[in-house]
PDBQT receptor file of N, H, CA, C and O in Angstrom, charges set to zero:
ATOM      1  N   UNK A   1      38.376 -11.083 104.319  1.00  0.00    +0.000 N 
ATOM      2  CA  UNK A   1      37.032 -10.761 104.796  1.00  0.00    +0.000 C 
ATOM      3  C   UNK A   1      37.098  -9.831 106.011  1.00  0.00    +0.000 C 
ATOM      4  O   UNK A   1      36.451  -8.796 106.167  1.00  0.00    +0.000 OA
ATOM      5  N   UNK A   2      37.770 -10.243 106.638  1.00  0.00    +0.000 N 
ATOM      6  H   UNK A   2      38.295 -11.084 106.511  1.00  0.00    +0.000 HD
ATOM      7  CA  UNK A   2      37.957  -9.481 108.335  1.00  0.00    +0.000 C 
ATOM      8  C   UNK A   2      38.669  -7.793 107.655  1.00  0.00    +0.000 C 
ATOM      9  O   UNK A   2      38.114  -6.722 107.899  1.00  0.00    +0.000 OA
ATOM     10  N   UNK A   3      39.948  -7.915 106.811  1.00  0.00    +0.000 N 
ATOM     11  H   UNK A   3      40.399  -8.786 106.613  1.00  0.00    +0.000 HD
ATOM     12  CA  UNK A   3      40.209  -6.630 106.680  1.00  0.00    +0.000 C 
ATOM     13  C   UNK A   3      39.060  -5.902 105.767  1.00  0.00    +0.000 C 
ATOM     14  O   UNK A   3      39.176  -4.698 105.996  1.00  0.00    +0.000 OA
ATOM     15  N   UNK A   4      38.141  -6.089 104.955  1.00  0.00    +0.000 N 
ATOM     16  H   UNK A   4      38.047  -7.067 104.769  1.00  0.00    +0.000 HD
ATOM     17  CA  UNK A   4      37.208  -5.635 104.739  1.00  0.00    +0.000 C 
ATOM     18  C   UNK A   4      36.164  -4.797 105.708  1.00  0.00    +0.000 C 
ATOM     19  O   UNK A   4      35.737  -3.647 105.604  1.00  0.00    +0.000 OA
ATOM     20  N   UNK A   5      35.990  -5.541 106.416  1.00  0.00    +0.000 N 
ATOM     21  H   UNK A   5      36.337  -6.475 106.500  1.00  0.00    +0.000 HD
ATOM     22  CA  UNK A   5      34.897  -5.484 108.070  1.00  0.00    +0.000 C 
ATOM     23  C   UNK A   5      35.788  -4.711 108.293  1.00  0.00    +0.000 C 
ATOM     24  O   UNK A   5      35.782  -3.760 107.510  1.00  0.00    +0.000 OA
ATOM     25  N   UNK A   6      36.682  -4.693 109.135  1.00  0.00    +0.000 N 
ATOM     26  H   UNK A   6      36.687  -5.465 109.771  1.00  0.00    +0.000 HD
ATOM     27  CA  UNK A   6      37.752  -3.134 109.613  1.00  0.00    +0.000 C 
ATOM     28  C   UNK A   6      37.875  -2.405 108.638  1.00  0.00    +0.000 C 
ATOM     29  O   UNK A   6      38.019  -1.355 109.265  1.00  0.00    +0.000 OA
ATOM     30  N   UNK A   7      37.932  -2.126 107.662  1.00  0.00    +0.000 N 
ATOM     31  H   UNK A   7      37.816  -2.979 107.153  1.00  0.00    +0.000 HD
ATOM     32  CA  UNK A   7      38.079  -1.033 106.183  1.00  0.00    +0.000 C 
ATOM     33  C   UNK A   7      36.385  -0.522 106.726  1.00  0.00    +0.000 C 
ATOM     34  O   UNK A   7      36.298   0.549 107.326  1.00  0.00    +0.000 OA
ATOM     35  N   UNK A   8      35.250  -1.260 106.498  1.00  0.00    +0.000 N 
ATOM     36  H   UNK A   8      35.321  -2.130 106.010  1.00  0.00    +0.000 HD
ATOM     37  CA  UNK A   8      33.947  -0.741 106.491  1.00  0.00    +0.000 C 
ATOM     38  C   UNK A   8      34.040  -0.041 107.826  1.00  0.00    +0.000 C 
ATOM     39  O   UNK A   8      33.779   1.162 107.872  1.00  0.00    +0.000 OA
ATOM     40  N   UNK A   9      34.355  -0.629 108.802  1.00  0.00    +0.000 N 
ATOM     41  H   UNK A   9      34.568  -1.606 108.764  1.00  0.00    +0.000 HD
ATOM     42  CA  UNK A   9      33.835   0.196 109.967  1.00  0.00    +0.000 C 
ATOM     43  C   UNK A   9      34.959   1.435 110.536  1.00  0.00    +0.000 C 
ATOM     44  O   UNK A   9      34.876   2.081 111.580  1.00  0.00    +0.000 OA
ATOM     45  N   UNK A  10      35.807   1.494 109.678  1.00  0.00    +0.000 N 
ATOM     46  H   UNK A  10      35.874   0.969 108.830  1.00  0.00    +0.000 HD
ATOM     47  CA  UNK A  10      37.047   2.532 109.748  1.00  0.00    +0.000 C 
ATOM     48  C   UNK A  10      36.290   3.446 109.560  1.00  0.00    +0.000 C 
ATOM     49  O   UNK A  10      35.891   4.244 110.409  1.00  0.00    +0.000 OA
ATOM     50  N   UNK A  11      35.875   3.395 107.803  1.00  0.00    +0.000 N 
ATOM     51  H   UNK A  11      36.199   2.747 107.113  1.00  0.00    +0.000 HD
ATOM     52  CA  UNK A  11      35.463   4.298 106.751  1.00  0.00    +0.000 C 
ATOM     53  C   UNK A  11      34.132   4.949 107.700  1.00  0.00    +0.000 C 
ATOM     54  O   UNK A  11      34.102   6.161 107.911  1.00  0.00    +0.000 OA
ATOM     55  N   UNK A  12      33.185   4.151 108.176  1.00  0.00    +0.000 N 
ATOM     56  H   UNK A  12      33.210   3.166 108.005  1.00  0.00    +0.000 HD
ATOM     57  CA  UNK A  12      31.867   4.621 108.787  1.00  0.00    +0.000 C 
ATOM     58  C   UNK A  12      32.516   5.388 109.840  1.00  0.00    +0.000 C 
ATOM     59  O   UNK A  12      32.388   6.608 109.738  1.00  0.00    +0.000 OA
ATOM     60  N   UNK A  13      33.245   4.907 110.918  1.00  0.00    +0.000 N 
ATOM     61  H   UNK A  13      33.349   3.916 111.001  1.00  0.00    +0.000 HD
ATOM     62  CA  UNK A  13      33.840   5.827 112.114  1.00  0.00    +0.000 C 
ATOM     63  C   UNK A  13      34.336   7.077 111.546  1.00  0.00    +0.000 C 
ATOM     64  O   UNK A  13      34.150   8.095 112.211  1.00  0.00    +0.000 OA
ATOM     65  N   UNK A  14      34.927   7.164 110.441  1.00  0.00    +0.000 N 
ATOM     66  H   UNK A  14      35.078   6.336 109.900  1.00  0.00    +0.000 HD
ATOM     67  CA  UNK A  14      35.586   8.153 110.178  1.00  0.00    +0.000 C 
ATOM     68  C   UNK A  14      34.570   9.080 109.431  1.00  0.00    +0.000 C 
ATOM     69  O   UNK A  14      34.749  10.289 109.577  1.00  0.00    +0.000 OA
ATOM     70  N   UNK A  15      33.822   8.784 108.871  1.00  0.00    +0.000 N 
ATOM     71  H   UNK A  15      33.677   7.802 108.752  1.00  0.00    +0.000 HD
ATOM     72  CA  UNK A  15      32.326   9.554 108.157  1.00  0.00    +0.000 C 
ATOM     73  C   UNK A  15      31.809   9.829 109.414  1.00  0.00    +0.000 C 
ATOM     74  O   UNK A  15      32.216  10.876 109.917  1.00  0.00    +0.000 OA
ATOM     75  N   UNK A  16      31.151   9.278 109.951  1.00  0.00    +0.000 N 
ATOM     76  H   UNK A  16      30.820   8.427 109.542  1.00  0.00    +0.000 HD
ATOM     77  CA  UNK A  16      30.503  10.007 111.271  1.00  0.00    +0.000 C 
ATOM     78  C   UNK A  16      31.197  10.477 112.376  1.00  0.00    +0.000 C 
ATOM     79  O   UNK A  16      30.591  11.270 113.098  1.00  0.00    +0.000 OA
ATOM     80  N   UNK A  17      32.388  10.152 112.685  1.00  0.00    +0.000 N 
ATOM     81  H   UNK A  17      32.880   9.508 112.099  1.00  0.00    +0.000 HD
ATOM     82  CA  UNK A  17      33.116  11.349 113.295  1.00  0.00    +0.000 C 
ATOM     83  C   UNK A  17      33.226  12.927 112.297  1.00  0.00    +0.000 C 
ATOM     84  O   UNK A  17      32.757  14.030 112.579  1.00  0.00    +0.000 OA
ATOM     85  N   UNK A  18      33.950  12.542 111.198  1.00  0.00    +0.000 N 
ATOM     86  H   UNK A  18      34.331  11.646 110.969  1.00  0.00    +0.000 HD
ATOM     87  CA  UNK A  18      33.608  14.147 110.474  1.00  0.00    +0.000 C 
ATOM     88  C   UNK A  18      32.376  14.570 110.515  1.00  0.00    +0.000 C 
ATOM     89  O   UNK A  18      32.222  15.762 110.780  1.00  0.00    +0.000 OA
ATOM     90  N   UNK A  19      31.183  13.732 110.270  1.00  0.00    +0.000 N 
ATOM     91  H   UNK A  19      31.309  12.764 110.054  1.00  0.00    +0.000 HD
ATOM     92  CA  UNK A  19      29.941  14.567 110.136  1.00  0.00    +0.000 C 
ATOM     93  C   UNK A  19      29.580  15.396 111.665  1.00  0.00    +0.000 C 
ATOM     94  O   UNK A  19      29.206  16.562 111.789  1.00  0.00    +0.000 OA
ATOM     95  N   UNK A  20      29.867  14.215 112.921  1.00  0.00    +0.000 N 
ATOM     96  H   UNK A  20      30.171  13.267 112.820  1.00  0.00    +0.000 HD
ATOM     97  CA  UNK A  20      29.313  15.082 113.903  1.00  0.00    +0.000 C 
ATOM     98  C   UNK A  20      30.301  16.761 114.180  1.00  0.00    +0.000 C 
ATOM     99  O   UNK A  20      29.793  17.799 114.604  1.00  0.00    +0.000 OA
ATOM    100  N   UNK A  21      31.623  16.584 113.831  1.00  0.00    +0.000 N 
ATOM    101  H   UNK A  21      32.035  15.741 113.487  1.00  0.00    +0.000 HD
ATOM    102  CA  UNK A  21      32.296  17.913 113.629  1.00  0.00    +0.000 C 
ATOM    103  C   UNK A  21      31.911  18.730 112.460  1.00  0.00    +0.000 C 
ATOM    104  O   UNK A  21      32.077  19.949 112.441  1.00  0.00    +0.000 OA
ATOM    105  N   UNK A  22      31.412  18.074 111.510  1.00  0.00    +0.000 N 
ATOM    106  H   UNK A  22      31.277  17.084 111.526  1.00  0.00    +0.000 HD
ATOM    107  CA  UNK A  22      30.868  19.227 110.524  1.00  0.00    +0.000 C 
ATOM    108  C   UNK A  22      29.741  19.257 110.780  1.00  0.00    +0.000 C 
ATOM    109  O   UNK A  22      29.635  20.463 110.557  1.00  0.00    +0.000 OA
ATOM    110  N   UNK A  23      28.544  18.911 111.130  1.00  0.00    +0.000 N 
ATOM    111  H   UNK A  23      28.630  17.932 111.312  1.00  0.00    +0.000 HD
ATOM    112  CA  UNK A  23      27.114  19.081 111.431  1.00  0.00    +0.000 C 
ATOM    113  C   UNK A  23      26.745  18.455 110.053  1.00  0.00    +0.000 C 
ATOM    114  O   UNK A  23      25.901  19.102 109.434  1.00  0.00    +0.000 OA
ATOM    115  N   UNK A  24      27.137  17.495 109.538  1.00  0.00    +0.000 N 
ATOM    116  H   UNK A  24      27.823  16.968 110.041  1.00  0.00    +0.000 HD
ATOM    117  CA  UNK A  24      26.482  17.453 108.404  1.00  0.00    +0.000 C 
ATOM    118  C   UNK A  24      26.016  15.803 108.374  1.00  0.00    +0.000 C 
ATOM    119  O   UNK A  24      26.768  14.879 108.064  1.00  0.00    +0.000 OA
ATOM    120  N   UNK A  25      24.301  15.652 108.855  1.00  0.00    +0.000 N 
ATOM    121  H   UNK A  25      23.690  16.403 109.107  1.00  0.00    +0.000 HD
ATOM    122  CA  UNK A  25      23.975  14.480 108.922  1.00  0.00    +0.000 C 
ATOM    123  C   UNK A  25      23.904  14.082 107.964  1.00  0.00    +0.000 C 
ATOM    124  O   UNK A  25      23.816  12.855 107.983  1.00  0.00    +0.000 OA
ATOM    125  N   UNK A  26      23.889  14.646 106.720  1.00  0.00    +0.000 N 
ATOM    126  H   UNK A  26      23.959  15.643 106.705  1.00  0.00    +0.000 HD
ATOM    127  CA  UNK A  26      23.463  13.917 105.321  1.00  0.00    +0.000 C 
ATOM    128  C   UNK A  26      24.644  12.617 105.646  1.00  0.00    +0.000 C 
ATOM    129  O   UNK A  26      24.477  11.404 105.779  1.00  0.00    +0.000 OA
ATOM    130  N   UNK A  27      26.181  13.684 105.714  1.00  0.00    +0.000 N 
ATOM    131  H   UNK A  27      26.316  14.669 105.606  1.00  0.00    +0.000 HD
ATOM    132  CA  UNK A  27      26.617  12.408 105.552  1.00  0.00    +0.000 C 
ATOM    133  C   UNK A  27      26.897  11.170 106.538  1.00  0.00    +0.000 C 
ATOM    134  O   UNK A  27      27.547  10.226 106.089  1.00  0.00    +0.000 OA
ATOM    135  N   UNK A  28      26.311  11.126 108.208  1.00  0.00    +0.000 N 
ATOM    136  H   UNK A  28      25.783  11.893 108.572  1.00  0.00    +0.000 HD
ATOM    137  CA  UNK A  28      25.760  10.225 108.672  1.00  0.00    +0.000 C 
ATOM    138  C   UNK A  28      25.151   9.025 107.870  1.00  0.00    +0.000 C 
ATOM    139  O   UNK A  28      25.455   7.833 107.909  1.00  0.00    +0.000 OA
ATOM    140  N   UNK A  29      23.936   9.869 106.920  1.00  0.00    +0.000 N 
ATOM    141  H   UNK A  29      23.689  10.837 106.887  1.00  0.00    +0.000 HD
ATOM    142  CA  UNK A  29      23.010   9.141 106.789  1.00  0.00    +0.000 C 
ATOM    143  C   UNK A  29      23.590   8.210 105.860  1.00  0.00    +0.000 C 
ATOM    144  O   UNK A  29      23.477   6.997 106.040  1.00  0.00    +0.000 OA
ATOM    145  N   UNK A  30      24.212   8.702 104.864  1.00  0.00    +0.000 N 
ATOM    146  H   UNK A  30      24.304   9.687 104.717  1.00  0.00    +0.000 HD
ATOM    147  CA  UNK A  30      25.370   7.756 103.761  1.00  0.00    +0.000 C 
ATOM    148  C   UNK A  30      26.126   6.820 104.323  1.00  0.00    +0.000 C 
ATOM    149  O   UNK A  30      25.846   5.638 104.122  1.00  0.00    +0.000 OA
ATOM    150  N   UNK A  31      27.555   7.292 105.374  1.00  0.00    +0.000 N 
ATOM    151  H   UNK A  31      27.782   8.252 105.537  1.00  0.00    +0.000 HD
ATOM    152  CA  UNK A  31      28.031   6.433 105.943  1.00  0.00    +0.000 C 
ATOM    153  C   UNK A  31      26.963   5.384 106.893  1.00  0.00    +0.000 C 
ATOM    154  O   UNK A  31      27.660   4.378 107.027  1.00  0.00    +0.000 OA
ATOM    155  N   UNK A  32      26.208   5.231 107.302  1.00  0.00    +0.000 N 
ATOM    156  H   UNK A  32      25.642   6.048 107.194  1.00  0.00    +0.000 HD
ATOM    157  CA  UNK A  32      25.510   4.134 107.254  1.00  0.00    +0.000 C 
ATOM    158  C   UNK A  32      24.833   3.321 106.419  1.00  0.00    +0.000 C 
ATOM    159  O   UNK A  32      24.380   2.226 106.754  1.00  0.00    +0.000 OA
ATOM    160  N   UNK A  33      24.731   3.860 105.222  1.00  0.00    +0.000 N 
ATOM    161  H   UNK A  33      25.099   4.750 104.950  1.00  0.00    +0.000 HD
ATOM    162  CA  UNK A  33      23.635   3.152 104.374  1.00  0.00    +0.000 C 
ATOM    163  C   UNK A  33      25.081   2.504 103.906  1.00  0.00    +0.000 C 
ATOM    164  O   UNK A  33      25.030   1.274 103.921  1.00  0.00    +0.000 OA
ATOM    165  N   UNK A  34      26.314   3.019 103.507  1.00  0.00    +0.000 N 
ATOM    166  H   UNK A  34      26.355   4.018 103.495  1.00  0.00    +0.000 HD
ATOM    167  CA  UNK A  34      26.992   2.616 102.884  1.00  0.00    +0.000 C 
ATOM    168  C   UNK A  34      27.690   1.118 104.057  1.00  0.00    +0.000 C 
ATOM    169  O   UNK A  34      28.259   0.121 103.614  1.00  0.00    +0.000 OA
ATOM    170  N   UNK A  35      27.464   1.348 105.266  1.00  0.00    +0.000 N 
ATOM    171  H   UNK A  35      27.001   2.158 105.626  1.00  0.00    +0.000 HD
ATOM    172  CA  UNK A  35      27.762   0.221 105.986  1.00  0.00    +0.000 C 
ATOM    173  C   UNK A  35      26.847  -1.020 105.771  1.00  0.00    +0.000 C 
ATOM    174  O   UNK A  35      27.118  -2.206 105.586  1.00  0.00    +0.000 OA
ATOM    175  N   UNK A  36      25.696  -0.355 105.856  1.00  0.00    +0.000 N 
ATOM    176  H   UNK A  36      25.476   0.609 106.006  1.00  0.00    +0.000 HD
ATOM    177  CA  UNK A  36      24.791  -1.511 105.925  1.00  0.00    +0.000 C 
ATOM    178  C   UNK A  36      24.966  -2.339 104.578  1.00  0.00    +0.000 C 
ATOM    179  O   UNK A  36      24.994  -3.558 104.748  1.00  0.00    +0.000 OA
ATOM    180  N   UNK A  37      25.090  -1.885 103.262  1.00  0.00    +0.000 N 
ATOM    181  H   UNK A  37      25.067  -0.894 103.124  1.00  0.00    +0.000 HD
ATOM    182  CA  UNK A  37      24.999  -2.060 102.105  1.00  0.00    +0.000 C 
ATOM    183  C   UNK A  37      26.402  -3.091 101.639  1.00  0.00    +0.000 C 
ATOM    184  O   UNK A  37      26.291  -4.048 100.874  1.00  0.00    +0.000 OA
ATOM    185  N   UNK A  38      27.678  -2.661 102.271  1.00  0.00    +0.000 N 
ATOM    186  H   UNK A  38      27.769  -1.884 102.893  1.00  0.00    +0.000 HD
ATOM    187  CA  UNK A  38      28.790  -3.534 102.762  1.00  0.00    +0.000 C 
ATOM    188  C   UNK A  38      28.216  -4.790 103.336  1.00  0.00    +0.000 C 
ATOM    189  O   UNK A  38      28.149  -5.904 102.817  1.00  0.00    +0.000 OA
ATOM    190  N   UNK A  39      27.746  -4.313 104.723  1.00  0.00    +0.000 N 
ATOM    191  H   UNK A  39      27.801  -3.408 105.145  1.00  0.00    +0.000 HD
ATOM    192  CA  UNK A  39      27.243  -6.167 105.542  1.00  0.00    +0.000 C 
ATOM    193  C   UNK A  39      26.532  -6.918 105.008  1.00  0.00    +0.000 C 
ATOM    194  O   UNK A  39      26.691  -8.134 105.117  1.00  0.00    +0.000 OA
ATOM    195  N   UNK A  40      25.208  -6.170 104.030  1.00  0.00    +0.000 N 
ATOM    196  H   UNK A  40      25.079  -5.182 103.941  1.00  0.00    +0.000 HD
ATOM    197  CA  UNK A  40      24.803  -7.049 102.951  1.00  0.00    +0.000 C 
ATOM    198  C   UNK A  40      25.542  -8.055 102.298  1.00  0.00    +0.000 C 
ATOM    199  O   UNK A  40      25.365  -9.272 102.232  1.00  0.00    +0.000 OA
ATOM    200  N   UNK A  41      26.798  -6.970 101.612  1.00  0.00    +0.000 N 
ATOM    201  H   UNK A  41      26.941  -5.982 101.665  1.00  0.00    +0.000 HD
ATOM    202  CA  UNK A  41      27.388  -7.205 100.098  1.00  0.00    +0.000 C 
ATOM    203  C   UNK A  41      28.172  -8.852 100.889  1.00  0.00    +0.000 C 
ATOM    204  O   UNK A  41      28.495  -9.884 100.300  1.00  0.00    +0.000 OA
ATOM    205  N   UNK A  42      28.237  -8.632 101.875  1.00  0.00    +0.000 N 
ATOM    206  H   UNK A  42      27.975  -7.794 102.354  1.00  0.00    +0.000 HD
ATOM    207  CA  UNK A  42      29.870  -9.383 102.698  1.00  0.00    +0.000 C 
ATOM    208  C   UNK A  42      28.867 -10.613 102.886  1.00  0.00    +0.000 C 
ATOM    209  O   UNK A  42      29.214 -11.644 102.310  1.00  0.00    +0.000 OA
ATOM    210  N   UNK A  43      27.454 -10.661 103.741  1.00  0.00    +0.000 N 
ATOM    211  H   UNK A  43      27.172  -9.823 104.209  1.00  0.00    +0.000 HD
ATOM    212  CA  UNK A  43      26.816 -11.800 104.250  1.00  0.00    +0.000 C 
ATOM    213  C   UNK A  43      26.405 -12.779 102.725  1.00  0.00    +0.000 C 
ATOM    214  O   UNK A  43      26.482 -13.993 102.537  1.00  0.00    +0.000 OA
ATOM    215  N   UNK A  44      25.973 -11.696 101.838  1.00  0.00    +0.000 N 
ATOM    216  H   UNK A  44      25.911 -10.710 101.991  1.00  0.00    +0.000 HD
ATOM    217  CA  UNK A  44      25.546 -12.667 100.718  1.00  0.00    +0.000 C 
ATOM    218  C   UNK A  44      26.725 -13.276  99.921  1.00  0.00    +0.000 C 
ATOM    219  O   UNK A  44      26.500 -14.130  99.064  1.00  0.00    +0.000 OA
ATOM    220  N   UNK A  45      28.113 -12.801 100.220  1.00  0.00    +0.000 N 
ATOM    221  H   UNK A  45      28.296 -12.107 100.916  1.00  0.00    +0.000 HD
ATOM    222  CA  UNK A  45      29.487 -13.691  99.458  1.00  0.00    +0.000 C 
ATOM    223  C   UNK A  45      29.614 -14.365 100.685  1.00  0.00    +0.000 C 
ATOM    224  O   UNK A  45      30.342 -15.254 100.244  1.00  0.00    +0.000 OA
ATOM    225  N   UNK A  46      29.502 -14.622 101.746  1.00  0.00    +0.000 N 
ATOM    226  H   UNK A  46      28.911 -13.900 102.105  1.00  0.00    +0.000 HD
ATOM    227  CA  UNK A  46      29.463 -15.871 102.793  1.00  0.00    +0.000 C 
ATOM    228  C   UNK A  46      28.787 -16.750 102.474  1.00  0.00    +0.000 C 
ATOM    229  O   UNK A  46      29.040 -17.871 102.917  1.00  0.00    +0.000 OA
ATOM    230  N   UNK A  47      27.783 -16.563 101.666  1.00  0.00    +0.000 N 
ATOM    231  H   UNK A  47      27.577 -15.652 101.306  1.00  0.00    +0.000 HD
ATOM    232  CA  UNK A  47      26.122 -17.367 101.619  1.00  0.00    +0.000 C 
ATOM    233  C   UNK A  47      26.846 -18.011 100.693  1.00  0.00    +0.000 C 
ATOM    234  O   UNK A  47      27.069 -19.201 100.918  1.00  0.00    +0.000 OA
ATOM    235  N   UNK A  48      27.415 -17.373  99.377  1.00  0.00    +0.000 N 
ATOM    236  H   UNK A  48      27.233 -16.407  99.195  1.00  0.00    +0.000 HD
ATOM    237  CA  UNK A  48      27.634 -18.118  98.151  1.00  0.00    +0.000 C 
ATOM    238  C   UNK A  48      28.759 -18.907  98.175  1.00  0.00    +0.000 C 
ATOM    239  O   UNK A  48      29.128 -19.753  97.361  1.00  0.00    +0.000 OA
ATOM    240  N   UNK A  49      29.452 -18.397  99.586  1.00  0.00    +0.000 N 
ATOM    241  H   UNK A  49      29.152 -17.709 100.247  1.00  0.00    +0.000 HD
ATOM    242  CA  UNK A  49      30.659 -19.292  99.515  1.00  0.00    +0.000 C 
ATOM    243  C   UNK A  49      30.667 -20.658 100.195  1.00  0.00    +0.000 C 
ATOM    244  O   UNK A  49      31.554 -21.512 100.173  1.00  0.00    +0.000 OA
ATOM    245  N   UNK A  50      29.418 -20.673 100.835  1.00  0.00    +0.000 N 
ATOM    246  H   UNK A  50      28.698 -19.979 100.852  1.00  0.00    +0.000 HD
ATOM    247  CA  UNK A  50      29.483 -21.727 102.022  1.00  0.00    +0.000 C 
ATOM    248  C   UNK A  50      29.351 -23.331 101.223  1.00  0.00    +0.000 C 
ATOM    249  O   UNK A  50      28.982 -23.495 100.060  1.00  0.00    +0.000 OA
ATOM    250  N   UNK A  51      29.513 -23.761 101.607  1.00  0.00    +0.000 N 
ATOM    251  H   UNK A  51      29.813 -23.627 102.552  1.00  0.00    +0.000 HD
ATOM    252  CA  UNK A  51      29.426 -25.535 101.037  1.00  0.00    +0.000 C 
ATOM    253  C   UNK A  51      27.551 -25.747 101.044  1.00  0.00    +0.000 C 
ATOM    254  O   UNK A  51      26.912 -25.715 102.096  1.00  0.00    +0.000 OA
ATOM    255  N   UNK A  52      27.011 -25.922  99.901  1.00  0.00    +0.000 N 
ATOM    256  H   UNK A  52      27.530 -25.949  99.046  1.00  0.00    +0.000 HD
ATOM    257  CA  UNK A  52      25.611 -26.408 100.239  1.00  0.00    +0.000 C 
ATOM    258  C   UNK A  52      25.566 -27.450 100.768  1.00  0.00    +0.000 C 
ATOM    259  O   UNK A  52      26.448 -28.285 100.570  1.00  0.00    +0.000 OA
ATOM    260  N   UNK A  53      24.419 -27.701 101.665  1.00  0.00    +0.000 N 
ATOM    261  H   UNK A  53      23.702 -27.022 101.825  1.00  0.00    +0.000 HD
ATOM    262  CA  UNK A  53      23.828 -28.587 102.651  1.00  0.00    +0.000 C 
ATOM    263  C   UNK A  53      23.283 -29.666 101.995  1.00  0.00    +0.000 C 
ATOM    264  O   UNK A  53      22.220 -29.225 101.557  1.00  0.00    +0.000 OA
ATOM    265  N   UNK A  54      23.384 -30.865 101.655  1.00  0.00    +0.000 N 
ATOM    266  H   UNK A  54      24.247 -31.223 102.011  1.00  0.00    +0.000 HD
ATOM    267  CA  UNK A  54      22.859 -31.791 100.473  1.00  0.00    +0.000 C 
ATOM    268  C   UNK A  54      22.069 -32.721 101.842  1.00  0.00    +0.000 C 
ATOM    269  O   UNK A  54      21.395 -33.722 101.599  1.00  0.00    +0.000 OA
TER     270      UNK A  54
């Protein structure tokens, strides 16, 4: 899980560092959606993994 979270926020650092050297916010705008869309993907396999509350 954790090397996931460092893979996502590598990948985003490294997208928005290139974009601010290329000027190209599009792909800002991706590398975030694609982060956010990760913390989703990651919180809802926490959810499913957790022990239900009886």
């Amino acid at each position: 899980m954790i090397l996931l979270r460092e893979a996502g926020s590598a990948l985003v650092m490294g997208t928005v560092g290139g974009s601010i050297v290329s000027q190209r916010w599009e792909f800002v705008v991706f590398g975030v959606g694609l982060f956010l869309w990760m913390t989703y993907i990651l919180i809802r396999i926490g959810e499913f993994k957790k022990p239900p509350n009886d």
